[in-house]
N, CA, C and O atoms as a GROMACS GRO file, in nm:
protein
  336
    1UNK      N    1  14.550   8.763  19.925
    1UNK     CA    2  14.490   8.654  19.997
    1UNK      C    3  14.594   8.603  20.096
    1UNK      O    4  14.712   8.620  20.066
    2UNK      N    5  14.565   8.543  20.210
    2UNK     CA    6  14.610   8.509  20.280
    2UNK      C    7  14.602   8.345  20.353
    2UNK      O    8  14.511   8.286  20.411
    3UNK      N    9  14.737   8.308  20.319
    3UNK     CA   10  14.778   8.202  20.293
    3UNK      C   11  14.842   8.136  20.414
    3UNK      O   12  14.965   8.137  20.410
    4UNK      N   13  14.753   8.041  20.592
    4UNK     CA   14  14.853   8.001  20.644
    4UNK      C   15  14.920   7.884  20.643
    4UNK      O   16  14.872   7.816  20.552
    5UNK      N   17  14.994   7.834  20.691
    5UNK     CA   18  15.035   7.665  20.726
    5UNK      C   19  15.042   7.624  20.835
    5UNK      O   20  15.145   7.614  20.902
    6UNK      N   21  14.921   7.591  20.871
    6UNK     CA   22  14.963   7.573  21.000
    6UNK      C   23  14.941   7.383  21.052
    6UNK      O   24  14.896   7.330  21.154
    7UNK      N   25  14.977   7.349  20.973
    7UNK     CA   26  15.060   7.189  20.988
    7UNK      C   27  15.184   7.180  20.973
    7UNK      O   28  15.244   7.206  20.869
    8UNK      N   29  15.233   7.140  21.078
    8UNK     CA   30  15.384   7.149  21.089
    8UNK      C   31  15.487   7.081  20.907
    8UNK      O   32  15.571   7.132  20.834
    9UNK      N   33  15.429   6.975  20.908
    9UNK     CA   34  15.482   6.943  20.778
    9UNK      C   35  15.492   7.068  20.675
    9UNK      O   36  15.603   7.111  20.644
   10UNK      N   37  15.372   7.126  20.624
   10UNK     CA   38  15.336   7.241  20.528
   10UNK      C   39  15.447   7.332  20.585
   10UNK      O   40  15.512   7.371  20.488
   11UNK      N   41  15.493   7.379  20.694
   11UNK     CA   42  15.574   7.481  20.730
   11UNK      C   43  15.744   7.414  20.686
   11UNK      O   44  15.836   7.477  20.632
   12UNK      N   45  15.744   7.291  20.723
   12UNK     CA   46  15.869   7.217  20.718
   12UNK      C   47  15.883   7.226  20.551
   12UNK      O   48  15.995   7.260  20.511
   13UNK      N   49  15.781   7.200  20.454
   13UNK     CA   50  15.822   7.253  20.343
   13UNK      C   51  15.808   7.369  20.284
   13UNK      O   52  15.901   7.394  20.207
   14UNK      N   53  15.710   7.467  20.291
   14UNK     CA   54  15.732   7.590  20.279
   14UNK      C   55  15.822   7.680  20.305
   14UNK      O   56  15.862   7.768  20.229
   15UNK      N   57  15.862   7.651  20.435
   15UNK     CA   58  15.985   7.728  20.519
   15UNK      C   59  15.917   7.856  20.596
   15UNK      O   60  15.952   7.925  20.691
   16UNK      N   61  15.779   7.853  20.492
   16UNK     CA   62  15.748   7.978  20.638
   16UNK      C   63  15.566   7.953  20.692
   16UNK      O   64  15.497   7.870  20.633
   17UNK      N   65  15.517   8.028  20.795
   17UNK     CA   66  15.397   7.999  20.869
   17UNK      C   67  15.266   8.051  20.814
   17UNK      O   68  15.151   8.005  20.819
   18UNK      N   69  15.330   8.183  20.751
   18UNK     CA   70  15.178   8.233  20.612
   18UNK      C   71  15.264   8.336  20.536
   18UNK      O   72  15.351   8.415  20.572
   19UNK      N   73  15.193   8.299  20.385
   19UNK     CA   74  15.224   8.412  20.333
   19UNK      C   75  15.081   8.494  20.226
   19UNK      O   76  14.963   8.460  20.214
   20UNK      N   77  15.126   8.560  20.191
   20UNK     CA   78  14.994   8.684  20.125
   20UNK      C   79  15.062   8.643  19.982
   20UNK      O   80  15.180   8.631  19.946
   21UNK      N   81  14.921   8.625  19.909
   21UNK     CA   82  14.979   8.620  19.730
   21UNK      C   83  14.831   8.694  19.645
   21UNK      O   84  14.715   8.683  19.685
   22UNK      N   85  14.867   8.752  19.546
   22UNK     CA   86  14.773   8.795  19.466
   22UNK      C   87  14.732   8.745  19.410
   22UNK      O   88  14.806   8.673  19.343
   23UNK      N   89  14.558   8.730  19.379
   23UNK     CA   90  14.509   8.661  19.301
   23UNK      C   91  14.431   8.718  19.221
   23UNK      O   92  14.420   8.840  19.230
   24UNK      N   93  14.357   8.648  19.121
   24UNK     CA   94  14.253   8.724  19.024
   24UNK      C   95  14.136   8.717  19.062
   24UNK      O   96  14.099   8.611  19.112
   25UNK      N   97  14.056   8.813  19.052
   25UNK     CA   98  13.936   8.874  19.094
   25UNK      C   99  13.838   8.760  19.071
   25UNK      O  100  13.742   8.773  19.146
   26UNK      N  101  13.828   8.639  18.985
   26UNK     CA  102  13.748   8.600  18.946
   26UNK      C  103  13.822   8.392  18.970
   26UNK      O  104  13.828   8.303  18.885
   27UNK      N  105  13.850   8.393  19.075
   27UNK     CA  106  13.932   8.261  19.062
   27UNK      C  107  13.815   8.171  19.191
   27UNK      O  108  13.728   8.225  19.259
   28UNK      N  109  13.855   8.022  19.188
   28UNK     CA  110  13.772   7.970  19.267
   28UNK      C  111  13.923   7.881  19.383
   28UNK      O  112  14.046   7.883  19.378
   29UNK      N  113  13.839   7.827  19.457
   29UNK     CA  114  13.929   7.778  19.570
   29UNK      C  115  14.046   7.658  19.514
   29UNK      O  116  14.167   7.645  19.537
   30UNK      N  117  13.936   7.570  19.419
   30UNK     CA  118  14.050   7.438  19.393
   30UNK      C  119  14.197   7.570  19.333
   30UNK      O  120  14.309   7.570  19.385
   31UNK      N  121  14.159   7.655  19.237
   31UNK     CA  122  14.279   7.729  19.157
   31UNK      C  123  14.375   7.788  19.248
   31UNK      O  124  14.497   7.789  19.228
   32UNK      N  125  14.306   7.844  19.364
   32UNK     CA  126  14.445   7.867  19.472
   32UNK      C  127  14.492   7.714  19.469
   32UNK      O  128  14.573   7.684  19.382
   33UNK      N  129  14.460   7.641  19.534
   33UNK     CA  130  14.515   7.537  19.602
   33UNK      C  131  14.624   7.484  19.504
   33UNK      O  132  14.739   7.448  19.531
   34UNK      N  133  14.551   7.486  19.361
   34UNK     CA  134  14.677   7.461  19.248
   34UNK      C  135  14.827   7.560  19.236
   34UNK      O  136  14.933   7.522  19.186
   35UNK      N  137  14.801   7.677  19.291
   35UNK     CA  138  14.900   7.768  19.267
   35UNK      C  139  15.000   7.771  19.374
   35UNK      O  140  15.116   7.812  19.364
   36UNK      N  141  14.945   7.725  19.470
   36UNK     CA  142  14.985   7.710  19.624
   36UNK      C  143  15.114   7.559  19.543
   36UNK      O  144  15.235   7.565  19.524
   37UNK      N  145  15.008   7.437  19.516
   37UNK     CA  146  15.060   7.320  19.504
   37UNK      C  147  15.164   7.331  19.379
   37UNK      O  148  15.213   7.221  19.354
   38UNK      N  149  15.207   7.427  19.301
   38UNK     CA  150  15.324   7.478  19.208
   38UNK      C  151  15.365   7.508  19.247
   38UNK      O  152  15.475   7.453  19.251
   39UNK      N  153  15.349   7.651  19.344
   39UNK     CA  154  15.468   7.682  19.435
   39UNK      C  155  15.552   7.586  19.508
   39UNK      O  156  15.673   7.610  19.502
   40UNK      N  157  15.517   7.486  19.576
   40UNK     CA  158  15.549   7.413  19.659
   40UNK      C  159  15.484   7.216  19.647
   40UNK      O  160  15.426   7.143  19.727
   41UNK      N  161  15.521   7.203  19.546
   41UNK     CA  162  15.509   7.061  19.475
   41UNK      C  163  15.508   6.948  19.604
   41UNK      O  164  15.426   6.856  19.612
   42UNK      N  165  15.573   6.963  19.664
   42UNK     CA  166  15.585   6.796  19.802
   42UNK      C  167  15.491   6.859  19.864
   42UNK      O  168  15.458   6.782  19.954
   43UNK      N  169  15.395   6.998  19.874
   43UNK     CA  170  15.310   7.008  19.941
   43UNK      C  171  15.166   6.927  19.918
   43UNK      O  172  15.081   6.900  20.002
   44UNK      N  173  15.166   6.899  19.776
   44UNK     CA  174  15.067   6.844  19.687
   44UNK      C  175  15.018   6.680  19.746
   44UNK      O  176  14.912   6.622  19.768
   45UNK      N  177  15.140   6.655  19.754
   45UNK     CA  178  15.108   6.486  19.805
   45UNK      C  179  15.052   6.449  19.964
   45UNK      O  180  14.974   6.361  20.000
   46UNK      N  181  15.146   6.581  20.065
   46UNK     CA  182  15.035   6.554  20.175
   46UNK      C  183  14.882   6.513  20.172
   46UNK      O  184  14.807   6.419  20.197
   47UNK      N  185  14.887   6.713  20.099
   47UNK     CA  186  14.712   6.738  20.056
   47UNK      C  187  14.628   6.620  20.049
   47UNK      O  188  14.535   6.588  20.124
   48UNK      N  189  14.692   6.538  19.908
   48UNK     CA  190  14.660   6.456  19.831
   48UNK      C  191  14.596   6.330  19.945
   48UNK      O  192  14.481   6.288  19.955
   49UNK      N  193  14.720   6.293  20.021
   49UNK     CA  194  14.732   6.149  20.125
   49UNK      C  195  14.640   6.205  20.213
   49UNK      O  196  14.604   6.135  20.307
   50UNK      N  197  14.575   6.360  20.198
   50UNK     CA  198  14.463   6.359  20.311
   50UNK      C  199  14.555   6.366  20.451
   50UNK      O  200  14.510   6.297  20.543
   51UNK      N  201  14.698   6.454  20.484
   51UNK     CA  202  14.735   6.435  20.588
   51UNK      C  203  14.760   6.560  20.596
   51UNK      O  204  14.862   6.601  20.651
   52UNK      N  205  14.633   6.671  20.519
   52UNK     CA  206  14.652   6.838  20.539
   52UNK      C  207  14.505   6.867  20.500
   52UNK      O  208  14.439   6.831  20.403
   53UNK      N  209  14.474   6.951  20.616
   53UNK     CA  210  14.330   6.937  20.581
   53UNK      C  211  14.336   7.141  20.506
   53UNK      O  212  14.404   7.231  20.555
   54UNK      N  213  14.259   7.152  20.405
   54UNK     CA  214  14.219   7.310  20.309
   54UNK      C  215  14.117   7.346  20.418
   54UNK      O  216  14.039   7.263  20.466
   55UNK      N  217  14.124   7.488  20.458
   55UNK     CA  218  13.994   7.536  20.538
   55UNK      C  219  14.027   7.701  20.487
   55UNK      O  220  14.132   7.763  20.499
   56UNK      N  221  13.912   7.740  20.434
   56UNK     CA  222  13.868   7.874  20.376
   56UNK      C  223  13.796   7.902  20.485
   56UNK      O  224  13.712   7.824  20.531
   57UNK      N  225  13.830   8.030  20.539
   57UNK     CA  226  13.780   8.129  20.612
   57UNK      C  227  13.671   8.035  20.718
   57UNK      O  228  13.550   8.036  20.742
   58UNK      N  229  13.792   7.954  20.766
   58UNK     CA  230  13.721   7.911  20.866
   58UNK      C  231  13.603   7.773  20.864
   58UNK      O  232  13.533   7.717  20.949
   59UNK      N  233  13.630   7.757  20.719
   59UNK     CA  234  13.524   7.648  20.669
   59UNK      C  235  13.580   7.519  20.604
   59UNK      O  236  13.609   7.528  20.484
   60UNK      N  237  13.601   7.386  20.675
   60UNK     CA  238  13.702   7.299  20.622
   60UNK      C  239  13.635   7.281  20.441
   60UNK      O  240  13.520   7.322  20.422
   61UNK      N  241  13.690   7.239  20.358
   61UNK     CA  242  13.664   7.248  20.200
   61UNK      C  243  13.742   7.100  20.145
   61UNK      O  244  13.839   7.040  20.191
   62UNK      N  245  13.695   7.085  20.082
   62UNK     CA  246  13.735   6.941  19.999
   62UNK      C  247  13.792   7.028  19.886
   62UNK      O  248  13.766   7.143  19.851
   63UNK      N  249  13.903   6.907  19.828
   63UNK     CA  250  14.036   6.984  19.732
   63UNK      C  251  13.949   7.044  19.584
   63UNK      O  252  14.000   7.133  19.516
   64UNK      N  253  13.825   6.986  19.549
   64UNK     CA  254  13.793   6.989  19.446
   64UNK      C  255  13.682   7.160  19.457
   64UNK      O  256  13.636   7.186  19.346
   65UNK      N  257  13.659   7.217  19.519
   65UNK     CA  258  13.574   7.317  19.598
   65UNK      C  259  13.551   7.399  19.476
   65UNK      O  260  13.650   7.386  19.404
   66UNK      N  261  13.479   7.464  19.432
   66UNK     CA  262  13.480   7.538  19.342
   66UNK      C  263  13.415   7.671  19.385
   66UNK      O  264  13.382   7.745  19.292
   67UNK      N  265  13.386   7.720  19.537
   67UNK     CA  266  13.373   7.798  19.592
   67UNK      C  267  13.492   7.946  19.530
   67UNK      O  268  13.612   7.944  19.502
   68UNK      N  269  13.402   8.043  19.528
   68UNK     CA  270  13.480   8.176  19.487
   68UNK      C  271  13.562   8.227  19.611
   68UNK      O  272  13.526   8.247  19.727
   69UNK      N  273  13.664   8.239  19.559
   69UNK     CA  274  13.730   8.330  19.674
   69UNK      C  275  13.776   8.474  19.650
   69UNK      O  276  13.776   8.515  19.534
   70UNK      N  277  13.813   8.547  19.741
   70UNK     CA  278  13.852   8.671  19.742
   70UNK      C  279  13.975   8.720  19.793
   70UNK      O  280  14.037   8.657  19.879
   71UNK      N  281  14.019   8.838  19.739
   71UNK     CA  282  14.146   8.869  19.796
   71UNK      C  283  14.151   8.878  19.939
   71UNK      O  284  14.259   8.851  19.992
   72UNK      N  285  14.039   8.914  20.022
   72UNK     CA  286  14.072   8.907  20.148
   72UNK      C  287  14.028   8.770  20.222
   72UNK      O  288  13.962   8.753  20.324
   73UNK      N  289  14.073   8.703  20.157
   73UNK     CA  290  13.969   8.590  20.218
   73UNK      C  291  14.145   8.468  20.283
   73UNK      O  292  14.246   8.469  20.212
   74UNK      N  293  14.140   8.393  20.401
   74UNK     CA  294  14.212   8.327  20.474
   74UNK      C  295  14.194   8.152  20.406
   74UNK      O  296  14.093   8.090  20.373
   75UNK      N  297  14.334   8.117  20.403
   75UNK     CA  298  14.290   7.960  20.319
   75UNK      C  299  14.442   7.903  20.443
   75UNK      O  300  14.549   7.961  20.461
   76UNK      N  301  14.402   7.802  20.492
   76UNK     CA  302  14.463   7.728  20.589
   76UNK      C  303  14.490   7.633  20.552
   76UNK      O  304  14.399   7.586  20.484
   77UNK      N  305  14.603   7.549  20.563
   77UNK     CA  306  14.664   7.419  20.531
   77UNK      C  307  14.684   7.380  20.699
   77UNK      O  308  14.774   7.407  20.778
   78UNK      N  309  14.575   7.316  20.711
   78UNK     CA  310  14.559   7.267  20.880
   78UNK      C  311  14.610   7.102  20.888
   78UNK      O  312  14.590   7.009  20.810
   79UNK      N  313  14.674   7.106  20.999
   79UNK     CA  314  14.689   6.930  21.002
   79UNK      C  315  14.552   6.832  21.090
   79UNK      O  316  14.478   6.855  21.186
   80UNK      N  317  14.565   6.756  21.028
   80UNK     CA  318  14.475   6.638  21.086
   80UNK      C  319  14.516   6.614  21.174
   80UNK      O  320  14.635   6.611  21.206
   81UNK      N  321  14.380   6.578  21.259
   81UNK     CA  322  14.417   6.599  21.444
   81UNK      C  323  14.361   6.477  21.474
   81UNK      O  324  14.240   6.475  21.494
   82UNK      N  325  14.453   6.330  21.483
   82UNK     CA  326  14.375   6.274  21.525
   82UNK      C  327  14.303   6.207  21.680
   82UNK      O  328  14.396   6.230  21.758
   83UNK      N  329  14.237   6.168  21.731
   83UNK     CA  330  14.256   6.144  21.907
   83UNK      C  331  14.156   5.934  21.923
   83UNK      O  332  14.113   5.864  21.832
   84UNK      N  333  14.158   5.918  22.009
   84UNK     CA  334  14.121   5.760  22.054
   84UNK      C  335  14.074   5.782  22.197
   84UNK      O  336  14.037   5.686  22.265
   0.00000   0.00000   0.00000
Protein backbone atom coordinates (compact mmCIF):
# COMPACT_ATOMS: atom_id res chain seq x y z
CA UNK A 1 0.00 0.00 0.00
CA UNK A 2 0.94 3.20 -0.61
CA UNK A 3 1.40 5.66 1.84
CA UNK A 4 1.81 9.66 0.98
CA UNK A 5 2.39 12.83 3.19
CA UNK A 6 1.73 15.30 1.65
CA UNK A 7 1.24 17.98 4.52
CA UNK A 8 4.21 19.51 5.19
CA UNK A 9 3.98 18.85 8.99
CA UNK A 10 3.40 14.80 8.30
CA UNK A 11 6.72 15.02 6.19
CA UNK A 12 8.47 17.21 8.97
CA UNK A 13 7.71 14.21 11.16
CA UNK A 14 8.00 11.31 9.13
CA UNK A 15 11.14 12.51 7.47
CA UNK A 16 10.00 11.27 4.23
CA UNK A 17 7.12 12.19 1.31
CA UNK A 18 5.62 8.41 0.83
CA UNK A 19 6.34 5.27 1.75
CA UNK A 20 4.93 1.55 0.65
CA UNK A 21 4.06 -0.87 3.72
CA UNK A 22 2.46 -4.28 3.71
CA UNK A 23 -0.68 -5.00 4.79
CA UNK A 24 -3.16 -7.83 5.42
CA UNK A 25 -5.47 -8.88 2.89
CA UNK A 26 -8.37 -8.40 5.02
CA UNK A 27 -7.74 -4.96 7.02
CA UNK A 28 -10.02 -1.79 6.94
CA UNK A 29 -8.88 1.94 6.62
CA UNK A 30 -9.21 3.19 10.43
CA UNK A 31 -6.33 -0.09 10.97
CA UNK A 32 -3.91 1.50 8.49
CA UNK A 33 -4.29 4.79 9.96
CA UNK A 34 -3.51 3.04 13.43
CA UNK A 35 -0.32 1.47 12.09
CA UNK A 36 0.71 4.56 10.30
CA UNK A 37 -0.15 6.47 13.88
CA UNK A 38 2.48 3.73 15.81
CA UNK A 39 4.84 4.20 13.43
CA UNK A 40 4.90 7.77 13.90
CA UNK A 41 3.03 8.77 17.27
CA UNK A 42 3.19 13.04 16.99
CA UNK A 43 1.58 12.13 13.73
CA UNK A 44 -1.57 11.02 15.70
CA UNK A 45 -2.33 14.36 17.31
CA UNK A 46 -2.30 16.42 14.09
CA UNK A 47 -4.78 13.79 12.62
CA UNK A 48 -6.55 14.01 15.80
CA UNK A 49 -6.62 18.31 15.99
CA UNK A 50 -8.12 17.77 12.45
CA UNK A 51 -4.98 19.69 10.99
CA UNK A 52 -4.36 16.47 8.46
CA UNK A 53 -6.93 15.55 6.43
CA UNK A 54 -6.96 10.89 5.53
CA UNK A 55 -7.93 10.63 1.74
CA UNK A 56 -8.09 6.96 0.25
CA UNK A 57 -7.68 6.77 -3.31
CA UNK A 58 -8.70 9.97 -3.85
CA UNK A 59 -11.71 10.02 -1.49
CA UNK A 60 -11.38 12.35 1.68
CA UNK A 61 -12.45 9.60 4.77
CA UNK A 62 -13.14 10.37 8.36
CA UNK A 63 -10.55 8.67 10.96
CA UNK A 64 -13.13 6.18 12.06
CA UNK A 65 -13.78 4.68 8.16
CA UNK A 66 -14.18 1.20 8.18
CA UNK A 67 -13.92 1.04 4.43
CA UNK A 68 -11.70 -2.10 3.10
CA UNK A 69 -8.60 -1.39 1.69
CA UNK A 70 -6.16 -3.01 -0.55
CA UNK A 71 -2.66 -3.48 -1.18
CA UNK A 72 -2.76 -1.34 -4.09
CA UNK A 73 -4.77 1.15 -2.90
CA UNK A 74 -3.15 5.17 -2.14
CA UNK A 75 -3.94 6.68 1.54
CA UNK A 76 -2.84 10.46 1.77
CA UNK A 77 -2.17 12.49 4.84
CA UNK A 78 -3.25 15.83 3.05
CA UNK A 79 -3.11 19.21 4.81
CA UNK A 80 -6.03 21.44 5.37
CA UNK A 81 -6.26 24.17 2.96
CA UNK A 82 -7.71 26.88 4.35
CA UNK A 83 -8.81 30.30 2.14
CA UNK A 84 -11.26 33.73 3.13
Amino acid sequence: MRILYGAKTAVDITGVEEENIEIDEDINLKSVIEIICDKYPALKKDIDDDDILVIHNGVLRSLDASCAVKDGDTVEFAPVILGG
